[in-house]
N, CA, C and O of each residue as an XYZ file, in Angstrom:
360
protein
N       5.126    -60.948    -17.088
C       4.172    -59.933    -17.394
C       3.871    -59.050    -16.192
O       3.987    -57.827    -16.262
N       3.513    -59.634    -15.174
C       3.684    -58.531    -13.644
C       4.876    -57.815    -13.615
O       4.790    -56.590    -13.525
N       5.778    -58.246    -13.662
C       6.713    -57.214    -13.591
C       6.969    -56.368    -14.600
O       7.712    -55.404    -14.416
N       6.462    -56.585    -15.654
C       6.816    -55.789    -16.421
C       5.611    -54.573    -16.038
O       5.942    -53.391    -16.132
N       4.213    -54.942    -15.606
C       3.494    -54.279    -15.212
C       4.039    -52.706    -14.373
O       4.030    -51.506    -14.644
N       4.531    -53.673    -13.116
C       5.119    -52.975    -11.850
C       6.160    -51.734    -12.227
O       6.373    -50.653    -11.678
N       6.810    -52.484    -13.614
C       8.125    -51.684    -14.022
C       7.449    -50.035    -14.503
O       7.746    -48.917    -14.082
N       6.418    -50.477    -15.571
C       6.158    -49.255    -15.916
C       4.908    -48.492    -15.269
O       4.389    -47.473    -15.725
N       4.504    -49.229    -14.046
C       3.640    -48.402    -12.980
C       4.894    -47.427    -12.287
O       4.839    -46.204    -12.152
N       6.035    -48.329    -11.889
C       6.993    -47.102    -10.960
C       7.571    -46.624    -12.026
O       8.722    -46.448    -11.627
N       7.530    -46.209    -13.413
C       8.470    -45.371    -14.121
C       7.240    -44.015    -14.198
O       7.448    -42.813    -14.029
N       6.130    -44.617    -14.468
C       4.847    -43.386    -13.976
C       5.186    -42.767    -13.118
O       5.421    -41.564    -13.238
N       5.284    -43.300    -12.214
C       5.083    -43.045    -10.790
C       6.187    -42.187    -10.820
O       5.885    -41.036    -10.506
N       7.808    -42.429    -11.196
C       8.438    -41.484    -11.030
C       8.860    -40.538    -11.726
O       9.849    -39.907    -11.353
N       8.018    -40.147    -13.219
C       7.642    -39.215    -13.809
C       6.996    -38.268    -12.922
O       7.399    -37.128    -12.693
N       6.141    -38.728    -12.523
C       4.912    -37.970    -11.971
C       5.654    -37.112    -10.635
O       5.760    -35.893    -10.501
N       6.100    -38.167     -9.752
C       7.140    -37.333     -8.661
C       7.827    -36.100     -9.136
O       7.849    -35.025     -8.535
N       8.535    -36.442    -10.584
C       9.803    -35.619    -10.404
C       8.498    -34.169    -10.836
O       8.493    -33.054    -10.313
N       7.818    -34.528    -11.590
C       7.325    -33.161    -12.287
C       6.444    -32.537    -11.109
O       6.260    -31.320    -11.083
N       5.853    -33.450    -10.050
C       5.562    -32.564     -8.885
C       6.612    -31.699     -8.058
O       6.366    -30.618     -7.522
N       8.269    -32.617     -8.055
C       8.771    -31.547     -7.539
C       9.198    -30.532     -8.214
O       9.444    -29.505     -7.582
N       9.344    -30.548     -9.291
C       9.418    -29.243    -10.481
C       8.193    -28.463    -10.003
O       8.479    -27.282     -9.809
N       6.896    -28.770     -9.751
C       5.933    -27.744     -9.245
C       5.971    -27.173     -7.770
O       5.519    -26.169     -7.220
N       6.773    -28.355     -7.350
C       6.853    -27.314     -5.446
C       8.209    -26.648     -5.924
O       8.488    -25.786     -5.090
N       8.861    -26.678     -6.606
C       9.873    -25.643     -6.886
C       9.579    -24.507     -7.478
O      10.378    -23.576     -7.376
N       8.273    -24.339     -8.278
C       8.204    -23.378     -9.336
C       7.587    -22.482     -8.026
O       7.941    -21.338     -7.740
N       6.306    -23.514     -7.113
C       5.867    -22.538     -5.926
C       6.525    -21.705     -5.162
O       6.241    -20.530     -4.927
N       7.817    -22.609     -4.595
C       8.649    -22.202     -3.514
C       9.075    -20.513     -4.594
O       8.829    -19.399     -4.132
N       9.572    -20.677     -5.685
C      10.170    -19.396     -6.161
C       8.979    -18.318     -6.139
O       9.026    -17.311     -5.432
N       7.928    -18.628     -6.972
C       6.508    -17.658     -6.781
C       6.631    -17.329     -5.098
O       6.748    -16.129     -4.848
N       6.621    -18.125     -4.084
C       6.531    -17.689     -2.729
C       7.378    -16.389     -2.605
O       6.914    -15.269     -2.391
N       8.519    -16.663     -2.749
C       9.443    -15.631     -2.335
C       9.513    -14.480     -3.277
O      10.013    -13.375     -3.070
N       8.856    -14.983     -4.475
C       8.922    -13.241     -5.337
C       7.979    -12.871     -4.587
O       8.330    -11.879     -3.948
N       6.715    -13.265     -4.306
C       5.219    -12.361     -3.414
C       5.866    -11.869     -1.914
O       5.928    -10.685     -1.584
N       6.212    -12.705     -1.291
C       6.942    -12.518      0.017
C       8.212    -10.684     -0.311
O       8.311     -9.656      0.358
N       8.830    -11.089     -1.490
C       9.283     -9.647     -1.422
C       8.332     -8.458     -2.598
O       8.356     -7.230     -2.688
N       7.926     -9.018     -2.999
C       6.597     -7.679     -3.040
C       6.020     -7.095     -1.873
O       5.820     -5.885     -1.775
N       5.723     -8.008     -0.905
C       5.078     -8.040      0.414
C       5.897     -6.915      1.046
O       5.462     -5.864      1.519
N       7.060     -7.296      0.973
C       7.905     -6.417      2.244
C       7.720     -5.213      1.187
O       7.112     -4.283      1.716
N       8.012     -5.005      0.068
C       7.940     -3.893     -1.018
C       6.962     -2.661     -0.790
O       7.290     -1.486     -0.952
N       5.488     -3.190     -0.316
C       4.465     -2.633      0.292
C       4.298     -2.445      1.159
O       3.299     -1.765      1.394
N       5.242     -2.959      2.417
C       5.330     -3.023      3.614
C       5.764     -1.645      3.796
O       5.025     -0.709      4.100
N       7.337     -1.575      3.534
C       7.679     -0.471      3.165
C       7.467      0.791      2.811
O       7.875      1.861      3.263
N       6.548      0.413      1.663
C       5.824      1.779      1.002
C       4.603      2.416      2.274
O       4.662      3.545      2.762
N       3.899      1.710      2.499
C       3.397      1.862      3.210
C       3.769      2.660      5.077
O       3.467      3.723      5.619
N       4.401      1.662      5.414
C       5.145      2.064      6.625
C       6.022      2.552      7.423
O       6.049      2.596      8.653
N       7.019      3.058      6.330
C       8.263      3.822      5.990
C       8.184      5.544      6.775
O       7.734      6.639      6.437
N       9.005      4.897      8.142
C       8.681      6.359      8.639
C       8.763      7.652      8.336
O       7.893      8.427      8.735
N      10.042      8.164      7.432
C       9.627      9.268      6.659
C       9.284      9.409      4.936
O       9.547     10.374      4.219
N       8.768      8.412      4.638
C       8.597      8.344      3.300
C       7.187      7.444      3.039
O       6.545      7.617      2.003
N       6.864      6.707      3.814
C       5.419      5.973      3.857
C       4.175      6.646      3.701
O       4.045      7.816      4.063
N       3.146      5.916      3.129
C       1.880      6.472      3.255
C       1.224      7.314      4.660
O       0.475      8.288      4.744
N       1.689      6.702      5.386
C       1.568      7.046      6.632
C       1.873      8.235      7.132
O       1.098      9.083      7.574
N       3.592      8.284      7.007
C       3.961      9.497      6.711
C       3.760     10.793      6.219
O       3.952     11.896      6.731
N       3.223     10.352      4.834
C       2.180     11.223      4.181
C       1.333     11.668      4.688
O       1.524     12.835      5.028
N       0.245     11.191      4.965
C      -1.011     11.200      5.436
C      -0.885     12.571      7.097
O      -1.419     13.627      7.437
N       0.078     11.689      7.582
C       0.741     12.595      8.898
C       0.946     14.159      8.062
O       0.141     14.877      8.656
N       1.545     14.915      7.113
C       2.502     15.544      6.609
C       0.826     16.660      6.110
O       0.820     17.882      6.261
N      -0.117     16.049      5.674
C      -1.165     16.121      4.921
C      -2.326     17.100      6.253
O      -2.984     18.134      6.378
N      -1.891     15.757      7.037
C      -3.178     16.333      8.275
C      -2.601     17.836      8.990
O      -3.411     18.741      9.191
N      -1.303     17.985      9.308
C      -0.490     18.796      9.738
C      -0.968     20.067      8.361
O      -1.552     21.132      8.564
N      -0.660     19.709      7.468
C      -1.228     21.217      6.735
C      -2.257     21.751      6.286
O      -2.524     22.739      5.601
N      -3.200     20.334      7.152
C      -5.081     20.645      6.569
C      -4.969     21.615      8.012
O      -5.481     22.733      7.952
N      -4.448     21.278      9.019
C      -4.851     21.918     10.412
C      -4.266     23.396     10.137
O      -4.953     24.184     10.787
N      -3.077     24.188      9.292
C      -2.519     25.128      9.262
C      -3.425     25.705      8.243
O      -3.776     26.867      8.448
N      -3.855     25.126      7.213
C      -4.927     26.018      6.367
C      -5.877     26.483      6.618
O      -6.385     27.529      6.213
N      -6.419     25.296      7.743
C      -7.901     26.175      8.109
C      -7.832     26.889      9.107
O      -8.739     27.675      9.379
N      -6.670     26.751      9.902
C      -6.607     28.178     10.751
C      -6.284     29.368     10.004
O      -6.993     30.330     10.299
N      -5.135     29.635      8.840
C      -5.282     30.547      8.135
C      -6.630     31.029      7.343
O      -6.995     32.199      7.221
N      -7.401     29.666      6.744
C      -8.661     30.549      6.157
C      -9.626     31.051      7.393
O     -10.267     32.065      7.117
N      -9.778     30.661      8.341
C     -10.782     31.322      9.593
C     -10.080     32.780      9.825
O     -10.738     33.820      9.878
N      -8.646     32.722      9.956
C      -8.390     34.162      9.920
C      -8.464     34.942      9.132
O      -8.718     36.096      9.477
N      -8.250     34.584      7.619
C      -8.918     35.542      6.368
C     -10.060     35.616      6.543
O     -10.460     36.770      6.698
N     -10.914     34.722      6.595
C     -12.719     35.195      6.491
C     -12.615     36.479      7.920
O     -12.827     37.690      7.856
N     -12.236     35.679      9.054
C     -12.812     37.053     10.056
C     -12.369     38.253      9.885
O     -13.185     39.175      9.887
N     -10.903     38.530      9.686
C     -10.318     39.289      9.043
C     -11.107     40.378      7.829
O     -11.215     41.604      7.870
N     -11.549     39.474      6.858
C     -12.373     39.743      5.652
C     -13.435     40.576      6.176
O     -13.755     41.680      5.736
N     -14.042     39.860      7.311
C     -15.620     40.369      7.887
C     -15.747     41.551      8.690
O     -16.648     42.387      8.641
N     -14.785     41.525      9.402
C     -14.206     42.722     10.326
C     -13.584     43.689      9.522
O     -13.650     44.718     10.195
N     -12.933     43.983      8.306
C     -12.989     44.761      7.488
C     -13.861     45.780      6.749
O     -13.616     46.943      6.426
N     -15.497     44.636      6.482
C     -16.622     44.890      5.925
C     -17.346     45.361      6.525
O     -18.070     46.090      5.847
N     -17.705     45.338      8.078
C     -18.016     45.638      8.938
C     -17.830     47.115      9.813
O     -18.620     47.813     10.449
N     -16.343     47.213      9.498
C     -15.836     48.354      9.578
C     -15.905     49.662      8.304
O     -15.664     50.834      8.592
N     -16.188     49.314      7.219
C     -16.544     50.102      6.290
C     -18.009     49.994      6.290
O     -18.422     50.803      5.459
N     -18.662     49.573      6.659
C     -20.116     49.412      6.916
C     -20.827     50.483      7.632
O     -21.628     51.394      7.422
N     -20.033     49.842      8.738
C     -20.382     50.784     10.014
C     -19.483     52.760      9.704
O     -19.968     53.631     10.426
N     -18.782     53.044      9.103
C     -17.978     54.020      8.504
C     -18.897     54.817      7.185
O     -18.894     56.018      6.917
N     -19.463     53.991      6.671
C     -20.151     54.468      5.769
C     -21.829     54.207      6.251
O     -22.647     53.992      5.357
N     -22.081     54.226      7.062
C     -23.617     54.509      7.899
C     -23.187     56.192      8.465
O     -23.739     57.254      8.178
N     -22.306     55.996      9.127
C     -22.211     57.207      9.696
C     -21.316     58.737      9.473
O     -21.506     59.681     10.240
């Protein structure tokens, strides 16, 4: 009767093993799909001419060219108005 005990404690027992390593296997694969999502975003992100970054660079460069063009339309604009102002006073 003990052994028969023992028998079907280690047949548990190595049920239980195998289906844990079926779960560090299912992990290990989940690891490496996230791991290359990871680099996926890495990428997107950091990608010297195509990254957010990049972007952002590409973005600031034409906020700085617009508002020097609109400061020169407004003064432009004002110095125009100014000049018909002063033209039509006198």
């Amino acid at each position: 009767m003990p052994t028969e005990d023992v028998n079907t404690a280690l047949s548990q027992l190595d049920g239980k093993m195998d289906m844990l390593a079926m779960k560090i296997d299912e992990l290990k694969e989940k690891q490496e799909d996230m791991a290359a999502d990871i680099l996926k975003v890495k990428d997107a992100v950091y990608h010297p001419d195509e990254g957010l970054y990049a972007r952002l660079r590409e973005l600031e460069g034409w906020q700085k060219t617009s508002t020097k063009f609109t400061w020169m339309l407004v003064s432009s604009t004002l110095g125009i108005l100014a000049f018909l102002a002063i033209k039509a006073l006198s």
